[in-house]
DSSP file (Angstrom, degrees, kcal/mol; ACC not computed):
  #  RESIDUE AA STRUCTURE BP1 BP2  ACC     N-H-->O    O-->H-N    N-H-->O    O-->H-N    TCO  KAPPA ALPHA  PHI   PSI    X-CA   Y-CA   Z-CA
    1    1 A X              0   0    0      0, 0.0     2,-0.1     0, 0.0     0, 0.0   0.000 360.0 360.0 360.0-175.4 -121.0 -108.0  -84.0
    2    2 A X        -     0   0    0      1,-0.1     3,-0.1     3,-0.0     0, 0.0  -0.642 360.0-180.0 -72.2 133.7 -120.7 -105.6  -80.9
    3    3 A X        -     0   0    0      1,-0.3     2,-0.2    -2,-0.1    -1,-0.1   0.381  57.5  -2.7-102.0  23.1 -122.0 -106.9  -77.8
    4    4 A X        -     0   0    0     44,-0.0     2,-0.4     0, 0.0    -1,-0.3  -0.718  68.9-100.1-156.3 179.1 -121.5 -104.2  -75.2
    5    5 A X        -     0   0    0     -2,-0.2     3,-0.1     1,-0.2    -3,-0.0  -0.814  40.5-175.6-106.8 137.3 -120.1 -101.0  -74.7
    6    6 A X        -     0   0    0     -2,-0.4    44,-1.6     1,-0.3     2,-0.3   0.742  46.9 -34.3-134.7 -65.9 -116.3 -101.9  -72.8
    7    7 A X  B     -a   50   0A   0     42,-0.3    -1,-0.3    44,-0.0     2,-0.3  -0.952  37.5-113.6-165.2 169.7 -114.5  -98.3  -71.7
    8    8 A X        -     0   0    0     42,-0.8     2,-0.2    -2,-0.3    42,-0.1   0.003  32.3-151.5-101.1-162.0 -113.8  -95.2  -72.1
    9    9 A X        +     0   0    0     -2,-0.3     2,-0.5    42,-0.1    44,-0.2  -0.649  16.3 179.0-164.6 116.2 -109.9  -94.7  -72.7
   10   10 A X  E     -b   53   0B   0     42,-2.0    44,-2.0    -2,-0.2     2,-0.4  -0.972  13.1-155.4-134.5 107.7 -108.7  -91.3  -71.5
   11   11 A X  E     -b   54   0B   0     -2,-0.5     2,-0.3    42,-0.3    44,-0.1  -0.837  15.5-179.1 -80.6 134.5 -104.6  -90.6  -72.0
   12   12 A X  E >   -b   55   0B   0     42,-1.6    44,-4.7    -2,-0.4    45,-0.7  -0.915  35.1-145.2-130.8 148.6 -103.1  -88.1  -69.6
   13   13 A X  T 3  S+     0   0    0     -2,-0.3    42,-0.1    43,-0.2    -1,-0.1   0.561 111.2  42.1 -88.1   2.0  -99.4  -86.9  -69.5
   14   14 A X  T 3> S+     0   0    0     40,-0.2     4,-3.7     1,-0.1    -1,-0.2  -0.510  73.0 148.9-138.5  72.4 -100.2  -86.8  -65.7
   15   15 A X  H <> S+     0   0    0     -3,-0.5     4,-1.5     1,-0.2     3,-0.3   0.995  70.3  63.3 -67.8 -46.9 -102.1  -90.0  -65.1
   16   16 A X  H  > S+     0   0    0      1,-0.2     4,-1.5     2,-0.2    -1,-0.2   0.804 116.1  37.4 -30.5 -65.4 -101.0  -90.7  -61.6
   17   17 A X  H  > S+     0   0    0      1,-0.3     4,-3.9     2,-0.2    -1,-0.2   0.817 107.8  61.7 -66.3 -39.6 -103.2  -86.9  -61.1
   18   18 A X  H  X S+     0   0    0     -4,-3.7     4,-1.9    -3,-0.3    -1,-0.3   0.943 111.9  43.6 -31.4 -76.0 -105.9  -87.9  -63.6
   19   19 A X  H  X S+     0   0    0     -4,-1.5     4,-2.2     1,-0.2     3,-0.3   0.913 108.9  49.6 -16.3 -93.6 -106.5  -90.8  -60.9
   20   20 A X  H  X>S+     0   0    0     -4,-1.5     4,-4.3     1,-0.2     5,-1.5   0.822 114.1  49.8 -29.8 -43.9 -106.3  -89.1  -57.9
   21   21 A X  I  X>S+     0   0    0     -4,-3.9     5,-4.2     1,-0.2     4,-0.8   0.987 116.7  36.8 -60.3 -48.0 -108.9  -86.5  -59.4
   22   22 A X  I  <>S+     0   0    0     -4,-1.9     6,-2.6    -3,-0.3     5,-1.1   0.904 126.8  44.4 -67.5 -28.9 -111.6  -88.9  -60.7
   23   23 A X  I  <5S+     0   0    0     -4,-2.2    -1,-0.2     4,-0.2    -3,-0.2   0.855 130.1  14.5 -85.3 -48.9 -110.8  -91.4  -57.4
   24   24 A X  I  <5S+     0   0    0     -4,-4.3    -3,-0.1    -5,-0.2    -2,-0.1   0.823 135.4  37.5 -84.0 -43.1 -110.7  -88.9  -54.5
   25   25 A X  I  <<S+     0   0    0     -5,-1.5    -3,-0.2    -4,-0.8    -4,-0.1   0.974 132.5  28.9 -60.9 -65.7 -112.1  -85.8  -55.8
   26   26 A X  I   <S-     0   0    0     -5,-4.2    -3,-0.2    -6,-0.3    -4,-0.1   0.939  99.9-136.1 -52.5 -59.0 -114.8  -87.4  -57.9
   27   27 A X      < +     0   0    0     -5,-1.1     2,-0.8     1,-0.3    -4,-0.2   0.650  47.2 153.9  93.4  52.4 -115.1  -90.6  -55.4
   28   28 A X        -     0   0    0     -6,-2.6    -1,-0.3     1,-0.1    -2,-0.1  -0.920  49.0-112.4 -93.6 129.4 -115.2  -93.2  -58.3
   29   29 A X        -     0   0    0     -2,-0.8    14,-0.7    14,-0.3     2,-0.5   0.158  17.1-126.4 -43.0 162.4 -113.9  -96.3  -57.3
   30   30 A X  B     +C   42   0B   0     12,-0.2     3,-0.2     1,-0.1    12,-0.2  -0.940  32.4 173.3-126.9 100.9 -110.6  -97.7  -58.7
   31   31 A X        +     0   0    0     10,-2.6     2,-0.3    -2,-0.5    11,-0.1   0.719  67.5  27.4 -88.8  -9.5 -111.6 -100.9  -59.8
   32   32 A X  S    S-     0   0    0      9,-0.4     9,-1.4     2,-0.0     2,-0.4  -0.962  77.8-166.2-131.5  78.0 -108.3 -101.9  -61.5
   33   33 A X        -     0   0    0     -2,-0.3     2,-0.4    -3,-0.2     7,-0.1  -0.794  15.2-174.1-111.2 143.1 -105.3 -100.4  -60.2
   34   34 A X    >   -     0   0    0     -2,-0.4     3,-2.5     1,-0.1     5,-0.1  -0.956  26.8-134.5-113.7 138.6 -101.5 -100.2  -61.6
   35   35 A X  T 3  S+     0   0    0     -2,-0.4    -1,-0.1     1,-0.3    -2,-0.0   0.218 108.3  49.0 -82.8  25.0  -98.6  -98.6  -59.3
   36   36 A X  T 3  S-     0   0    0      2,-0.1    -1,-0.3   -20,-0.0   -20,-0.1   0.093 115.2-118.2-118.0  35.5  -97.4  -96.7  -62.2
   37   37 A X    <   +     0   0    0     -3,-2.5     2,-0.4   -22,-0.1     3,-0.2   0.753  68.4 128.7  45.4  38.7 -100.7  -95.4  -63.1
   38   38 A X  S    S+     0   0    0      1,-0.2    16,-0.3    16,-0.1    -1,-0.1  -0.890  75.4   6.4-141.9  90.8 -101.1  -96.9  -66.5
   39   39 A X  S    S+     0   0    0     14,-1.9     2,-0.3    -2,-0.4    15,-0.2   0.761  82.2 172.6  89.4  50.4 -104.3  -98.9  -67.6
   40   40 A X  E     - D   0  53B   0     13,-2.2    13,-1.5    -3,-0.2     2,-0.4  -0.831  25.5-147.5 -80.2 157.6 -106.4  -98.0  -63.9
   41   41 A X  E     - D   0  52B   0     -9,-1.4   -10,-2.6    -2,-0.3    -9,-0.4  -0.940  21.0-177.6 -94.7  77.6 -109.5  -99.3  -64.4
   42   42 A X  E     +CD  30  51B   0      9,-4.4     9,-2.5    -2,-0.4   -12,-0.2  -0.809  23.1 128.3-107.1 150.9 -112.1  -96.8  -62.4
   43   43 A X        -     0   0    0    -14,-0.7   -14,-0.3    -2,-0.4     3,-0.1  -0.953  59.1-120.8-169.2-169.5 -116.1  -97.7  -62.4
   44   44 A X  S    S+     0   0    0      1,-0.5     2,-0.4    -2,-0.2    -1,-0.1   0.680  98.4  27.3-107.5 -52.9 -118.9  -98.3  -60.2
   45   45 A X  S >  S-     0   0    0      4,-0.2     3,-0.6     0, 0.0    -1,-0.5  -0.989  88.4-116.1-116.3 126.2 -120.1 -102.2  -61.1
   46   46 A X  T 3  S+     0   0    0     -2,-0.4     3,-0.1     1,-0.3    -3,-0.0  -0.344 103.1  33.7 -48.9 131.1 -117.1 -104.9  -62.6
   47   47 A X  T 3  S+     0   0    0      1,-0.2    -1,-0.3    -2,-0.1     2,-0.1   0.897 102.3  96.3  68.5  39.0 -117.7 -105.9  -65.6
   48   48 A X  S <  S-     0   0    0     -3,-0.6     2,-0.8   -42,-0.1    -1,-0.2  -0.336  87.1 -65.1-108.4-155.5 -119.3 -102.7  -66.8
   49   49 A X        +     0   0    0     -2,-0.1   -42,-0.3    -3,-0.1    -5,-0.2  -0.854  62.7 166.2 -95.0 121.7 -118.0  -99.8  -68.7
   50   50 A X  B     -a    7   0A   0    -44,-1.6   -42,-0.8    -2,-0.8     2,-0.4  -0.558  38.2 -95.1-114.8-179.3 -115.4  -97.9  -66.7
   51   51 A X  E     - D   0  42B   0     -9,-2.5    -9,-4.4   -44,-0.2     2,-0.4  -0.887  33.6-162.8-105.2 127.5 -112.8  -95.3  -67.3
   52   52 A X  E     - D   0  41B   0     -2,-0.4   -42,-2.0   -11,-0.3     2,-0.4  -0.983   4.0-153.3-127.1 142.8 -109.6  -96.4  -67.9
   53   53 A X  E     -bD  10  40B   0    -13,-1.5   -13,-2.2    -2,-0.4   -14,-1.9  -0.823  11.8-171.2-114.7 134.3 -106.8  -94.1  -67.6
   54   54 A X  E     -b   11   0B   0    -44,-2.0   -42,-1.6    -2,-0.4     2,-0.3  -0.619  35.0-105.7-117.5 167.9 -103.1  -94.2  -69.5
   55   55 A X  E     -b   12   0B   0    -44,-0.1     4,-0.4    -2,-0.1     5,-0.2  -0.727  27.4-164.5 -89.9 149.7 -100.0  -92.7  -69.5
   56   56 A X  S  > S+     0   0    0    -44,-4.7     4,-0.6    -2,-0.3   -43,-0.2   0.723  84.7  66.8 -87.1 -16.3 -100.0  -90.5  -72.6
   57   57 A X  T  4 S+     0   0    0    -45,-0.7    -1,-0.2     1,-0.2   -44,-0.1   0.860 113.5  29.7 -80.3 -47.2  -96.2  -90.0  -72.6
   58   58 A X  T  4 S+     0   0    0      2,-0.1    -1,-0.2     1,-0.1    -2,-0.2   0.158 131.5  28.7-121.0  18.3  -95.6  -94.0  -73.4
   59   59 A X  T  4 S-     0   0    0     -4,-0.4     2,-0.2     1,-0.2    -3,-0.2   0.272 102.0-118.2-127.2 -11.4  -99.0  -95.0  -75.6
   60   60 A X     <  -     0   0    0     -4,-0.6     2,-0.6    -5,-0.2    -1,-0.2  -0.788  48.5 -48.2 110.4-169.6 -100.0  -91.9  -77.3
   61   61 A X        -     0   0    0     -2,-0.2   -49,-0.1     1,-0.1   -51,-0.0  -0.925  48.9-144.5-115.1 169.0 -102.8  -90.2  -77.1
   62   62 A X  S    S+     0   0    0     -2,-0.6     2,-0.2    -8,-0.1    -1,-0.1   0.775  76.6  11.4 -85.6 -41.5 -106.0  -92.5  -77.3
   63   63 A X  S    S-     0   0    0    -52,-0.1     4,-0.1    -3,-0.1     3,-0.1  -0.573  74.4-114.9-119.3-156.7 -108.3  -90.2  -79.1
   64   64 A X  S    S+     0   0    0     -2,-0.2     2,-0.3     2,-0.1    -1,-0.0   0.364  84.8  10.8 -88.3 -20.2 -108.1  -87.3  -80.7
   65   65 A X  S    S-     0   0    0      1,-0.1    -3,-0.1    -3,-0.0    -2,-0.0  -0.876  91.4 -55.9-146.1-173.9 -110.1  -84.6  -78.7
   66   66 A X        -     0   0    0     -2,-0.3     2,-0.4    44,-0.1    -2,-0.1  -0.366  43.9-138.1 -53.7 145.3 -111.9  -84.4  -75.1
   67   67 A X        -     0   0    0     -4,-0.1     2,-0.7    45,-0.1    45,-0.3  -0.994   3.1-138.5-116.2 152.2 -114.2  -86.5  -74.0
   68   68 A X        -     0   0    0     -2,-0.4     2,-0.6    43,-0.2    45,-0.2  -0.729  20.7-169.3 -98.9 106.9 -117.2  -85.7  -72.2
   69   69 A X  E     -e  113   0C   0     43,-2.2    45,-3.5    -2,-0.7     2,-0.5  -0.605   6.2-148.3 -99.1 126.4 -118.0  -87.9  -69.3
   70   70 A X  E     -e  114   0C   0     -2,-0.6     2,-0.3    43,-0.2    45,-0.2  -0.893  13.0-177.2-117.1 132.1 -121.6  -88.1  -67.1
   71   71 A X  E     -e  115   0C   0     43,-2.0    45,-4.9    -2,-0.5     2,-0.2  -0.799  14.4-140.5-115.5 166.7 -122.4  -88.9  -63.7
   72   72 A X        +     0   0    0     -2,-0.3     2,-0.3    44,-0.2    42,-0.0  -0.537  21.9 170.1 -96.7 169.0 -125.1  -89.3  -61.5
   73   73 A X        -     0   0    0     -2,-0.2     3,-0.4    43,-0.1     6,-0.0  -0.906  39.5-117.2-162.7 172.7 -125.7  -88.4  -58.0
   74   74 A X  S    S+     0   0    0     -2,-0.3     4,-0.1     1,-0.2    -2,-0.0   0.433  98.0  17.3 -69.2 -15.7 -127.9  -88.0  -55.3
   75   75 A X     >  -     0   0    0      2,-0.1     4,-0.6     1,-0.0     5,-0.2  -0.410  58.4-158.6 174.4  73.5 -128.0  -84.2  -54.3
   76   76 A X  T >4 S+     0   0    0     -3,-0.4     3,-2.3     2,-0.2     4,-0.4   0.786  93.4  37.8 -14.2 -71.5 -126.6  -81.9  -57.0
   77   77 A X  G >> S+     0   0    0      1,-0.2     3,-5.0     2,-0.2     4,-1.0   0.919 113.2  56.6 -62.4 -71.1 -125.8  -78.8  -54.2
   78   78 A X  G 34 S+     0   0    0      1,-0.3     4,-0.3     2,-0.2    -1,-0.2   0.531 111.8  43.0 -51.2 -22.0 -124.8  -81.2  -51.7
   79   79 A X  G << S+     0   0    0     -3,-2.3     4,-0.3    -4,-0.6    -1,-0.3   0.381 116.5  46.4-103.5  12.7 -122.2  -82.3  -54.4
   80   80 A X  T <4 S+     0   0    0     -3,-5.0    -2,-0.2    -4,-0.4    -1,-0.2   0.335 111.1  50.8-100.9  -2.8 -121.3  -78.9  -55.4
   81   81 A X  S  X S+     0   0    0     -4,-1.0     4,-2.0    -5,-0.2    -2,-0.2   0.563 112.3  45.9-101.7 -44.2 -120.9  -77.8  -51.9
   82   82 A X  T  4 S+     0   0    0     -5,-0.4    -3,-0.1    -4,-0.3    -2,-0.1   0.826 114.5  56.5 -92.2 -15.5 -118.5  -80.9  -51.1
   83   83 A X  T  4>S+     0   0    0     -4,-0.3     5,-1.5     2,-0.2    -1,-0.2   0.570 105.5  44.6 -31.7 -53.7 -116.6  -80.0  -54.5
   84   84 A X  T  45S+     0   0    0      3,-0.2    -2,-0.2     1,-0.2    -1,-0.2   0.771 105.0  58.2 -92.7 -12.5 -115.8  -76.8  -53.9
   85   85 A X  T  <5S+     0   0    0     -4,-2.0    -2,-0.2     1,-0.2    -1,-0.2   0.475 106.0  55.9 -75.7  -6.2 -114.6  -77.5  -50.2
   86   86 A X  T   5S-     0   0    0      2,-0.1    -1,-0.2   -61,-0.0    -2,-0.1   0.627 128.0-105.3 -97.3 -14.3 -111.9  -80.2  -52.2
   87   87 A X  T   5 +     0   0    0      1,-0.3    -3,-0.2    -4,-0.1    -2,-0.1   0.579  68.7 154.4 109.4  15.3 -110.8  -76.8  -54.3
   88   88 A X      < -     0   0    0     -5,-1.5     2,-0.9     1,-0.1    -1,-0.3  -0.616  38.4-136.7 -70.4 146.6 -112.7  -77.7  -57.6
   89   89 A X        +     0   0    0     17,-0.1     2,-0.2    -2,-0.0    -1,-0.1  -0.706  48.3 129.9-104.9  92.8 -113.6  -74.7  -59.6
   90   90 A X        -     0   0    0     -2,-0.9     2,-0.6   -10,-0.1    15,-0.1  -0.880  51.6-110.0-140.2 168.0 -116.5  -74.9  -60.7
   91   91 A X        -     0   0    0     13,-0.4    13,-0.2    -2,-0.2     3,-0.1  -0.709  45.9 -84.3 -67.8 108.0 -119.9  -73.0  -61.0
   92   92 A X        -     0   0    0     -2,-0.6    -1,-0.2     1,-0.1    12,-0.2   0.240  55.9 -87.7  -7.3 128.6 -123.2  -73.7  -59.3
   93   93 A X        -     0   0    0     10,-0.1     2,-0.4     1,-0.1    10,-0.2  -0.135  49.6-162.0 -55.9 146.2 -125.5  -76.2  -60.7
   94   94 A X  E     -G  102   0D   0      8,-2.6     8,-3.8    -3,-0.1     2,-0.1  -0.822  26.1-101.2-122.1 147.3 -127.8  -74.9  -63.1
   95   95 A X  E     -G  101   0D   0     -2,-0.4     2,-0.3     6,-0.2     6,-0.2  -0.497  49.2-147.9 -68.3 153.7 -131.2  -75.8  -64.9
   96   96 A X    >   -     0   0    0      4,-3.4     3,-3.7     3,-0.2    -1,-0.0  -0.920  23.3 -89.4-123.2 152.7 -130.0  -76.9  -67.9
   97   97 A X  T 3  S+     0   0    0     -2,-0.3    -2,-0.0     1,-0.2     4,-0.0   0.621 120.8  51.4  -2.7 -70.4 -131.8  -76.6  -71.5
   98   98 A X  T 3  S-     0   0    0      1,-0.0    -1,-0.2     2,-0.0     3,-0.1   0.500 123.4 -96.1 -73.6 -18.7 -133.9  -80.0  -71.4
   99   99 A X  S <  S+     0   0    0     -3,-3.7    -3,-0.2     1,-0.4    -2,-0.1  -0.220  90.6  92.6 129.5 -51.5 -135.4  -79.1  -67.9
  100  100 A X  S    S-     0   0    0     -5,-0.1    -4,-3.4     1,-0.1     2,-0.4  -0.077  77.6-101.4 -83.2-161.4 -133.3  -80.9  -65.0
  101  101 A X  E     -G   95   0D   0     -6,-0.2     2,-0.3    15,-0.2    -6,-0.2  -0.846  40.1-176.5-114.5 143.1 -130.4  -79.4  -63.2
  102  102 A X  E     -G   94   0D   0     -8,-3.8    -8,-2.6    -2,-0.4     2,-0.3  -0.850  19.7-139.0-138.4 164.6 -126.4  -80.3  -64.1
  103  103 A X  E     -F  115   0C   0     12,-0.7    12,-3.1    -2,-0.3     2,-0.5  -0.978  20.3-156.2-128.0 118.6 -123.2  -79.4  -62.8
  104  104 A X  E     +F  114   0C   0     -2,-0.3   -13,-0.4   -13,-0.2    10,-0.2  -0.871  22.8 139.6-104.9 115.7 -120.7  -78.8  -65.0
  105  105 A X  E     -F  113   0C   0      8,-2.8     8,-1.7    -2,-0.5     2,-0.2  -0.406  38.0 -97.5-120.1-161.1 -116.7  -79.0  -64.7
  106  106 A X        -     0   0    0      6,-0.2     2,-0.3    -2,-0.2     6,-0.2  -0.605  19.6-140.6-115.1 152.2 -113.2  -79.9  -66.1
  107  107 A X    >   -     0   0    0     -2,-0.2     3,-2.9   -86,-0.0     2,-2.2  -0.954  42.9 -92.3 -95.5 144.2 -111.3  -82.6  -65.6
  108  108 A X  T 3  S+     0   0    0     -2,-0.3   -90,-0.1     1,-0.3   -91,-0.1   0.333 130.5  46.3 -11.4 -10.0 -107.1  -82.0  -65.1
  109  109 A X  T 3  S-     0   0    0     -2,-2.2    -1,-0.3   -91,-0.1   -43,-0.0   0.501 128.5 -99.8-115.9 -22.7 -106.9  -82.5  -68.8
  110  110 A X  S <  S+     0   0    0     -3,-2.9    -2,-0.1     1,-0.2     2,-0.1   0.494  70.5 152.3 112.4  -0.9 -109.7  -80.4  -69.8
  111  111 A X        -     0   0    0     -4,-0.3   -43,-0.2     1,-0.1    -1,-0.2  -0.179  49.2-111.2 -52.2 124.1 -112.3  -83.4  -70.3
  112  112 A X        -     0   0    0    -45,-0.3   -43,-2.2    -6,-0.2     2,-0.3  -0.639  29.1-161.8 -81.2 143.3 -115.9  -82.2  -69.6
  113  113 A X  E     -eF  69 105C   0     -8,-1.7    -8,-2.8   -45,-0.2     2,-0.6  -0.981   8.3-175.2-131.5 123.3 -117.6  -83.4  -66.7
  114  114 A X  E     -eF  70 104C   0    -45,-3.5   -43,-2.0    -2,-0.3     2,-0.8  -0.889   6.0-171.9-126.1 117.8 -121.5  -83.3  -66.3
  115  115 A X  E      eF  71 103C   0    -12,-3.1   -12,-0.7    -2,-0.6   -43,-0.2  -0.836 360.0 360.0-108.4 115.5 -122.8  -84.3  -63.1
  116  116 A X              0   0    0    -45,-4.9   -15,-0.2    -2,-0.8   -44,-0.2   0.555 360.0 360.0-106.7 360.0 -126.5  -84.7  -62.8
């Protein structure tokens, strides 16, 4: 039966940019890397569940619709502040529904990104 939960699988027709975003922008580590951008591995801890990112152009696509990805971080404004000074467009964090406060983007593909 399943014993743990392995990756995410995200096909892009611009993985190389896909990368850069989640790696520079984001600043998740690249735990995996390929010089043609195809199967990186990015995550926080080996031998956890990461994002791994394809080209879409020469596997397909991997799922069928968006997926919505969540991070943590340490100081919502401070990472909505250092966000928009890399040119992300995104809104202020907001209380959200349940009580705490999230920050909600895009990814380069259109992937939701909820940073809490």
């Amino acid at each position: 039966m399943i014993k743990r939960f392995h990756c995410v699988n995200i096909s892009s027709k611009k993985p190389k940019e896909l990368v850069i975003f989640y790696n520079e922008i984001l600043g998740v580590p690249i735990l995996e890397f390929d010089k043609n951008y195809d199967g990186v591995s990015l995550g926080f801890i080996k031998d956890a569940p990461v994002i791994i990112i394809w080209d879409e152009t020469k596997w397909g696509k991997s799922s069928e619709g968006k997926v919505n990805l969540v991070f943590d971080c340490d100081d919502l404004d401070e990472t909505y502040i250092t966000l928009k000074e890399k040119g992300v467009e995104l809104d202020p964090p907001k209380t959200a529904v349940w009580g705490g406060k999230e920050l909600p983007l895009l990814d380069l593909d259109g992937n939701k990104v909820l940073i809490l």
